[in-house]
KEKE-3310 file (N, C-alpha, C; in steps of 0.2 Angstrom, whole numbers, plus 5000, padded with zeros to 4 digits):
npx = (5254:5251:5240:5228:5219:5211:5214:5220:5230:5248:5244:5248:5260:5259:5250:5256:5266:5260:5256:5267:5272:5264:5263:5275:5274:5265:5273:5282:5276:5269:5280:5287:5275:5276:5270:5258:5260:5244:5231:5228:5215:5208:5201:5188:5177:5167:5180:5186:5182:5194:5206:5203:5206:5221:5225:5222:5233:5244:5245:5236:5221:5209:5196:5185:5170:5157:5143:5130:5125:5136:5146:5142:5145:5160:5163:5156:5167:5178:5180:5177:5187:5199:5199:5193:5199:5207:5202:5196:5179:5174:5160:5158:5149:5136:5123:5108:5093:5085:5094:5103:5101:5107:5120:5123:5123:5134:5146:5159:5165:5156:5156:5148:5139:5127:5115:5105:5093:5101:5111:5102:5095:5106:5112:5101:5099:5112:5117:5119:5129:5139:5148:5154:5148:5159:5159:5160:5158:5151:5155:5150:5161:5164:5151:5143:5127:5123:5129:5131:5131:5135:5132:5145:5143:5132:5139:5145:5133:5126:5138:5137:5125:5128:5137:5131:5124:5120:5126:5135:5152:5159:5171:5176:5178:5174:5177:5174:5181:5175:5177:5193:5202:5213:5225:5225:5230:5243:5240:5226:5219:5224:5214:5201:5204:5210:5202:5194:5204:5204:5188:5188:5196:5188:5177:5183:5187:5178:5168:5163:5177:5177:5173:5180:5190:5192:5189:5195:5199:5202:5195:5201:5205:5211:5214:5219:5222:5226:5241:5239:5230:5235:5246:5236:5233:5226:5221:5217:5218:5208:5210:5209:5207:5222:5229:5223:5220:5211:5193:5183)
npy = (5370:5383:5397:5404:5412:5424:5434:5440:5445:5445:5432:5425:5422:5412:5404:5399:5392:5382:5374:5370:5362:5352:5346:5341:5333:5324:5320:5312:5305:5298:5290:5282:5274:5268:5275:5286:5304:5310:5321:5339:5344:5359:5363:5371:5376:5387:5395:5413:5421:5429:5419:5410:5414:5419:5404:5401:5411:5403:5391:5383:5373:5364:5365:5363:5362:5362:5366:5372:5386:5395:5394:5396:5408:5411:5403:5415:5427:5424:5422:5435:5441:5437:5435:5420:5409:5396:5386:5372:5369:5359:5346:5343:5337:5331:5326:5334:5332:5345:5352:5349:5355:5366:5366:5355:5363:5373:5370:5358:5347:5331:5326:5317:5309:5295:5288:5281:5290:5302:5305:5304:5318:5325:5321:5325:5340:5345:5358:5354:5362:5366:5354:5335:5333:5328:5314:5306:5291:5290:5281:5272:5267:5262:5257:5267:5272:5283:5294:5298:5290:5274:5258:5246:5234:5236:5245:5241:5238:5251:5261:5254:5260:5273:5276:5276:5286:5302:5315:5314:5310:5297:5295:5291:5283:5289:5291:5295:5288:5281:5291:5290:5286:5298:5290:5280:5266:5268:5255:5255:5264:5264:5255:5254:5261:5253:5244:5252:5253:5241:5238:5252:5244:5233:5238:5244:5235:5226:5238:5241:5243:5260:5267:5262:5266:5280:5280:5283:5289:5287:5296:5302:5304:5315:5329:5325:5309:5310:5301:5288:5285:5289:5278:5267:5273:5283:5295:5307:5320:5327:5342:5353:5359:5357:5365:5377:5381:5382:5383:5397)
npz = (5029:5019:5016:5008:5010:5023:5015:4999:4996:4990:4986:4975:4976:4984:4980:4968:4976:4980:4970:4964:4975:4975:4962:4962:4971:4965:4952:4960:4966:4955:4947:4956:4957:4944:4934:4921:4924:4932:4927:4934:4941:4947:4960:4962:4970:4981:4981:4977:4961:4959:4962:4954:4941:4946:4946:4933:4926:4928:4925:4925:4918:4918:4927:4944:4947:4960:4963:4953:4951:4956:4950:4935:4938:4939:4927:4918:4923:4919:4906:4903:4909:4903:4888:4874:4883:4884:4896:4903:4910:4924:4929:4945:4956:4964:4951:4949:4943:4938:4937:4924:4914:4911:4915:4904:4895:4898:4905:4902:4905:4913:4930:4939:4932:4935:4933:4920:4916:4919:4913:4900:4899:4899:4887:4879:4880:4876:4869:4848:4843:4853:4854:4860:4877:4888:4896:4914:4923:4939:4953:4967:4976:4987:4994:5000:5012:5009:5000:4982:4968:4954:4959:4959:4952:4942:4933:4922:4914:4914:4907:4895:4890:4889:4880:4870:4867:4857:4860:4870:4876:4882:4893:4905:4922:4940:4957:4976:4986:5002:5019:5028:5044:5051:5052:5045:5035:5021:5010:5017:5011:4998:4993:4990:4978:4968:4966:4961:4947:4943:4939:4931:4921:4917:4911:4899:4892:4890:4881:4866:4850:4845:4857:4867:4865:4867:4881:4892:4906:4924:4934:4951:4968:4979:4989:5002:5000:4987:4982:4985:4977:4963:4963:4959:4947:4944:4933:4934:4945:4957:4965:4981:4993:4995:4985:4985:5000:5014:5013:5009)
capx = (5252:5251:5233:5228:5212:5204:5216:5223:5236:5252:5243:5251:5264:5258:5249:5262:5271:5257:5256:5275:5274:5257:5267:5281:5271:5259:5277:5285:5269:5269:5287:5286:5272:5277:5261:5259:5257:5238:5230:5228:5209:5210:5194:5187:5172:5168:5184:5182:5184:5202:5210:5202:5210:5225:5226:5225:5239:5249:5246:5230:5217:5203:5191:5179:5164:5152:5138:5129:5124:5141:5152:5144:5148:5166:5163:5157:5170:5185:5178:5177:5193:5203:5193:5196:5205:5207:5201:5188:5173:5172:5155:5160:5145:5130:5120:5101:5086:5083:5101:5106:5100:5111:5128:5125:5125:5140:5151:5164:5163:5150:5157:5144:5132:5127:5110:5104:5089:5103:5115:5098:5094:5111:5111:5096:5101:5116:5117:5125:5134:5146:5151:5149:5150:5162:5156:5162:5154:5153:5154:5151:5163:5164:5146:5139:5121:5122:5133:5128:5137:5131:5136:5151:5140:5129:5143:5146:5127:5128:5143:5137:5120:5129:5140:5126:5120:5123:5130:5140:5158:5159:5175:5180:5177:5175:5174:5174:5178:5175:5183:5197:5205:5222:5230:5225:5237:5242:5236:5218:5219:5223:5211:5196:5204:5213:5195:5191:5207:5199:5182:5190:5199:5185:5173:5186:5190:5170:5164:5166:5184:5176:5172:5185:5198:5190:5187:5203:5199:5199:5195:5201:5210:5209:5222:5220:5223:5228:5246:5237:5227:5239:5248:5232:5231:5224:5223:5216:5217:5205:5214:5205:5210:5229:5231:5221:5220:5205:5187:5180)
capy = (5372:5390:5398:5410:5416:5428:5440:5436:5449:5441:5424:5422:5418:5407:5397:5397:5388:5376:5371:5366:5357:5348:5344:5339:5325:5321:5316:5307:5294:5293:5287:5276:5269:5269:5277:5292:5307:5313:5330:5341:5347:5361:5362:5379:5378:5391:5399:5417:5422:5432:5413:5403:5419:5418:5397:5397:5413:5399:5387:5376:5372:5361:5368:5359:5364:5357:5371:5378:5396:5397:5390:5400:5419:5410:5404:5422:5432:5421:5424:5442:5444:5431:5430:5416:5407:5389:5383:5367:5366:5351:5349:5337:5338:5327:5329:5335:5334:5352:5358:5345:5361:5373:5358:5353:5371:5378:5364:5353:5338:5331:5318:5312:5303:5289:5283:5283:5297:5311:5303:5305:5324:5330:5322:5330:5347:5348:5359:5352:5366:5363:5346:5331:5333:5322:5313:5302:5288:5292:5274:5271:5261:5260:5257:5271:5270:5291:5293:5298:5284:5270:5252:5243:5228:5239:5249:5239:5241:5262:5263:5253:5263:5282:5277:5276:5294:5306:5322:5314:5304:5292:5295:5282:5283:5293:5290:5296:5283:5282:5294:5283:5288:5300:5285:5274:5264:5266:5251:5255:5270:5263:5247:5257:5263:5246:5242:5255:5252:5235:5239:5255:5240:5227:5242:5247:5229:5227:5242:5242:5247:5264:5268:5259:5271:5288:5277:5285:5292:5289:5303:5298:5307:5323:5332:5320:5303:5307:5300:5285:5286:5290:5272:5263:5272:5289:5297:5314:5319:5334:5346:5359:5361:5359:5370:5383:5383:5383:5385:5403)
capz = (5022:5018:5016:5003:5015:5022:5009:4992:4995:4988:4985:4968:4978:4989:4977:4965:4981:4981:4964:4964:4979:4972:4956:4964:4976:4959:4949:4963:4966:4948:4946:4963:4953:4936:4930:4922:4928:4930:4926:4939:4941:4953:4963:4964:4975:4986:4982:4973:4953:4958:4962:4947:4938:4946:4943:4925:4924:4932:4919:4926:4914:4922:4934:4946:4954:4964:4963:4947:4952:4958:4944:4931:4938:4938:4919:4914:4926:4916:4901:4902:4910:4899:4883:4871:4887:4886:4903:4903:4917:4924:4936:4951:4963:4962:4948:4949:4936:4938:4935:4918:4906:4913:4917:4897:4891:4899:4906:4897:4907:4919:4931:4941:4929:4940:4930:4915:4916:4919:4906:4892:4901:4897:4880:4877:4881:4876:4862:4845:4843:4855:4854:4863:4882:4891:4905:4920:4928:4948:4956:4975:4977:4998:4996:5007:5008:5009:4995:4974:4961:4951:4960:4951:4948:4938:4928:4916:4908:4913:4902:4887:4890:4889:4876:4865:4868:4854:4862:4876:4876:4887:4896:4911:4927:4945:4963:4980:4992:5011:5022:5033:5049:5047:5055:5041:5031:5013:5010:5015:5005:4990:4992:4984:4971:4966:4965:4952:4942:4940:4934:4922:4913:4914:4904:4895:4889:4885:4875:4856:4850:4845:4861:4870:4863:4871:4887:4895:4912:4930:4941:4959:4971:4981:4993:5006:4996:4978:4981:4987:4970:4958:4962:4957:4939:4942:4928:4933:4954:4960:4969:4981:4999:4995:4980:4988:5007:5016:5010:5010)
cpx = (5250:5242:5234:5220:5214:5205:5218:5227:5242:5250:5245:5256:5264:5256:5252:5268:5267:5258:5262:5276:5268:5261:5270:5281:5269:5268:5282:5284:5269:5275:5288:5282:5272:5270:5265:5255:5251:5238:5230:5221:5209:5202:5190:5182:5173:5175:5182:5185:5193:5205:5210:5208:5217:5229:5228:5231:5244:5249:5242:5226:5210:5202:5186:5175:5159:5143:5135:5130:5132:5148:5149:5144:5155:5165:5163:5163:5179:5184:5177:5186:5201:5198:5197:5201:5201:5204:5193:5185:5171:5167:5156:5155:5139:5125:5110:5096:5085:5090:5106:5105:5105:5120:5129:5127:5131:5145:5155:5163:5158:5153:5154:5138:5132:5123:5109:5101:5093:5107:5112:5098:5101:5112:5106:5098:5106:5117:5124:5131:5142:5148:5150:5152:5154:5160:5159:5156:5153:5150:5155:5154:5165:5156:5142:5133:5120:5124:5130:5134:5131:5135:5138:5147:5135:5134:5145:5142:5127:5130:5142:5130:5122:5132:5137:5122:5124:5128:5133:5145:5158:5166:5181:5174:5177:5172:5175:5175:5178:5181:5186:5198:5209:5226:5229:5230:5236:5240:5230:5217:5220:5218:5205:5197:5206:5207:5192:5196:5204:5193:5185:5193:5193:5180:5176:5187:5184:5166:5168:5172:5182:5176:5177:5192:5198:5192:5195:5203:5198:5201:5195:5209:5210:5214:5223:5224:5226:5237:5243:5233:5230:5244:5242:5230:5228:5227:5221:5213:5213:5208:5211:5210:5220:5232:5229:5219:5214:5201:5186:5174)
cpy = (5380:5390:5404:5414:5420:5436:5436:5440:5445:5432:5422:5417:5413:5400:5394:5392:5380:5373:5367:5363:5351:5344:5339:5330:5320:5317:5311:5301:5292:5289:5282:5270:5267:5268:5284:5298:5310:5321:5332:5344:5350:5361:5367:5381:5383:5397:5407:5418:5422:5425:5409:5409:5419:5409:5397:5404:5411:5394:5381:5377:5370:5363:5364:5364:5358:5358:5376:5384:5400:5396:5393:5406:5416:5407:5409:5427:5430:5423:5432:5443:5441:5429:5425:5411:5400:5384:5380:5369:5361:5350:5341:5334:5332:5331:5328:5335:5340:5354:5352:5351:5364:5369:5356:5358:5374:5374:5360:5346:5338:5324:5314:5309:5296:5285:5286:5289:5303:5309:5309:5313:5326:5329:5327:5337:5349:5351:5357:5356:5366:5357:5342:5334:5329:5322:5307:5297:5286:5284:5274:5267:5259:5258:5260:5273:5280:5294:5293:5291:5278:5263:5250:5237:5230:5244:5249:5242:5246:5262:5262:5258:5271:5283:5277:5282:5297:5311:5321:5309:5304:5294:5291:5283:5286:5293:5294:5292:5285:5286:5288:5289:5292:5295:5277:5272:5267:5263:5251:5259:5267:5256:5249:5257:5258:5247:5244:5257:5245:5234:5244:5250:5235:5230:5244:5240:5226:5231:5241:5244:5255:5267:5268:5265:5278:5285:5278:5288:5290:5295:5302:5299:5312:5324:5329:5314:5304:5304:5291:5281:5285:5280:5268:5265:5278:5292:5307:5316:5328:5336:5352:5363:5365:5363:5379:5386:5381:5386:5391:5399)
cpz = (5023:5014:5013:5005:5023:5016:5005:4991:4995:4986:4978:4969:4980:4984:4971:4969:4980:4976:4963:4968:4978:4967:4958:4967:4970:4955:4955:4966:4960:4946:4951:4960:4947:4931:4926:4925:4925:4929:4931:4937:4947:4954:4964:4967:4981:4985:4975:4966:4954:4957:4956:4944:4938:4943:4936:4924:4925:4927:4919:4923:4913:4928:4937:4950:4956:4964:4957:4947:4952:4952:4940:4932:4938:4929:4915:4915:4920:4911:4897:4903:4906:4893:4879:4874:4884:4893:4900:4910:4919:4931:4939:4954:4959:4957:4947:4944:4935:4935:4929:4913:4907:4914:4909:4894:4892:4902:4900:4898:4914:4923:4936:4938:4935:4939:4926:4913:4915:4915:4899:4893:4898:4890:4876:4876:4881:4868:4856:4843:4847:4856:4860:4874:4886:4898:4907:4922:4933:4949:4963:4975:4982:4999:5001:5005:5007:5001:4986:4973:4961:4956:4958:4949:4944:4933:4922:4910:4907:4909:4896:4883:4887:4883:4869:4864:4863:4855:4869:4874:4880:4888:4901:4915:4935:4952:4969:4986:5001:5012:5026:5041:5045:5049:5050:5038:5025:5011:5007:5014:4998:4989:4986:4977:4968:4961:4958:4946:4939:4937:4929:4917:4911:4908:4900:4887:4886:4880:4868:4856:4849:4852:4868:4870:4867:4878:4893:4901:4919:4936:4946:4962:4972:4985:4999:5001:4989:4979:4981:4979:4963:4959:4960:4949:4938:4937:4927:4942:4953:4965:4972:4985:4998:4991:4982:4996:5008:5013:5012:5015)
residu = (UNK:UNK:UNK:UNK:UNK:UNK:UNK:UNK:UNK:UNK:UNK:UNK:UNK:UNK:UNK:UNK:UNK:UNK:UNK:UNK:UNK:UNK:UNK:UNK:UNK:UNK:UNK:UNK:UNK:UNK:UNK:UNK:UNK:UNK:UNK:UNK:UNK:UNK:UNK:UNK:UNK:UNK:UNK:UNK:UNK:UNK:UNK:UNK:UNK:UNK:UNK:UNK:UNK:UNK:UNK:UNK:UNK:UNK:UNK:UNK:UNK:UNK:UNK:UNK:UNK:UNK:UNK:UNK:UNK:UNK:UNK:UNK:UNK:UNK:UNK:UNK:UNK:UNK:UNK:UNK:UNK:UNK:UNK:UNK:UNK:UNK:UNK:UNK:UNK:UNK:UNK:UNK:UNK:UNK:UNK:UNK:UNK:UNK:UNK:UNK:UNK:UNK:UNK:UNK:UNK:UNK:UNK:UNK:UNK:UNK:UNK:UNK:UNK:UNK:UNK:UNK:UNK:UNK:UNK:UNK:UNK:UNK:UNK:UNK:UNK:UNK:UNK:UNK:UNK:UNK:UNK:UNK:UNK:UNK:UNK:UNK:UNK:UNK:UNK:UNK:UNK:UNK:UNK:UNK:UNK:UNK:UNK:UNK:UNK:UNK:UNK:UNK:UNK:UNK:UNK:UNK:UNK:UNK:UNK:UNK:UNK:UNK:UNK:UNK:UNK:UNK:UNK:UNK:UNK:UNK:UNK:UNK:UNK:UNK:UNK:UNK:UNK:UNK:UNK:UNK:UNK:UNK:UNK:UNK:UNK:UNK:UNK:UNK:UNK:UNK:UNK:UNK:UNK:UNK:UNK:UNK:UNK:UNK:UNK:UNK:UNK:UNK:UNK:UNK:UNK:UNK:UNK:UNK:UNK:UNK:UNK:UNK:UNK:UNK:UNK:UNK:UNK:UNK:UNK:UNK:UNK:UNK:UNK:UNK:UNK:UNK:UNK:UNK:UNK:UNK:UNK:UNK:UNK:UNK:UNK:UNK:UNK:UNK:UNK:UNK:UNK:UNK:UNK:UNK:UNK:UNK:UNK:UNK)
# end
């Protein structure tokens, strides 16, 4: 795989290479699995403004980060340099009591909600002016005792709890599962996620119809596993490493 570090000379190229080879994987699992195909949420941690900048010249629209401080000098840089751009912010990373003022304010989606408290903290603080924020529901589903997310035997309740907040939409679902060997099966790659296409339908098939209808997301799959992902019903794969190389 081609690497857009330690320069970003000619990297248009490069990740114009990636994007179309990412695409390409991304529509080939969906049609193997007669799904359709997911967003592509690039991942932009660590990497610097020039790349996000170049991403959406490319025609990507969703951004993850993992780190506040760090994801908004990339929401101002874009915004200066691209006014009126279209690109959503979506915050990936485990989310803090301290940093829900700042994740409500300037974010589009929040996909680690995992309990109620930071559910109410983001509703609270999110001002009405911008509309509701859409958020995810981070589920451990490898049960690691280290690990952010709500258990699945608990996610039913979370879900009917967040849907009840003013200024957030409840959106689906989002996980993380155990890392495996590289010698693992497909298989046990897609067993996880199975898992969490079976709880996205069973809260989907319990909340109110209002609500039910939004309930459209699971976020699952990264550039290791999203092929693996995408046959279980991904609906939206994070993409860092493979779109952009190695981390700074």
């Amino acid at each position: 795989m081609s690497t857009l570090h330690p320069s970003i000379t000619d990297s248009r190229a490069v990740l114009q290479q990636n994007l179309e080879r990412i695409q390409e994987q991304i529509s080939c699992a969906a049609m193997r699995a007669h799904q359709s195909i997911p967003h592509i949420l690039a991942v932009t941690k660590t990497q610097p403004v020039a790349l996000v900048e170049l991403a959406y010249s490319l025609g990507l629209r969703d951004f993850g980060e993992n780190y506040v401080s760090e994801a908004l000098e990339k929401i101002s840089a874009l915004q200066l340099s691209v006014p009126n751009h279209q690109a959503a912010w979506h915050f990936i990373g485990p989310i803090q009591s301290n940093k829900t003022r700042l994740i409500a304010m300037h974010f589009d989606w929040a996909h680690g909600v995992d309990r109620l408290k930071i559910a109410q903290r983001l509703s609270e603080q999110r001002g009405a002016d911008l509309g509701c924020l859409q958020v995810c529901i981070q589920i451990n589903i490898s049960g690691e005792a280290n690990k952010s997310g709500c258990a699945p035997q608990e996610a039913l309740a979370l879900a009917f709890e967040v849907s009840l907040l003013p200024h957030l939409q409840l959106r689906g679902l989002m996980c993380v599962p155990a890392a495996l060997d590289a010698d693992a099966s497909f298989e046990a790659r897609r067993a996880p996620f199975d898992a969490m296409r079976g709880l996205f339908e069973q809260i989907r098939a319990a909340l109110p119809q209002a609500h039910a209808a939004a309930f459209d997301t699971l976020s699952m799959g990264m550039s290791g596993d999203f092929e693996a992902a995408i046959g279980a019903g991904s609906t939206m794969v994070r993409i860092g490493s493979a779109l952009f190389g190695a981390r700074a």
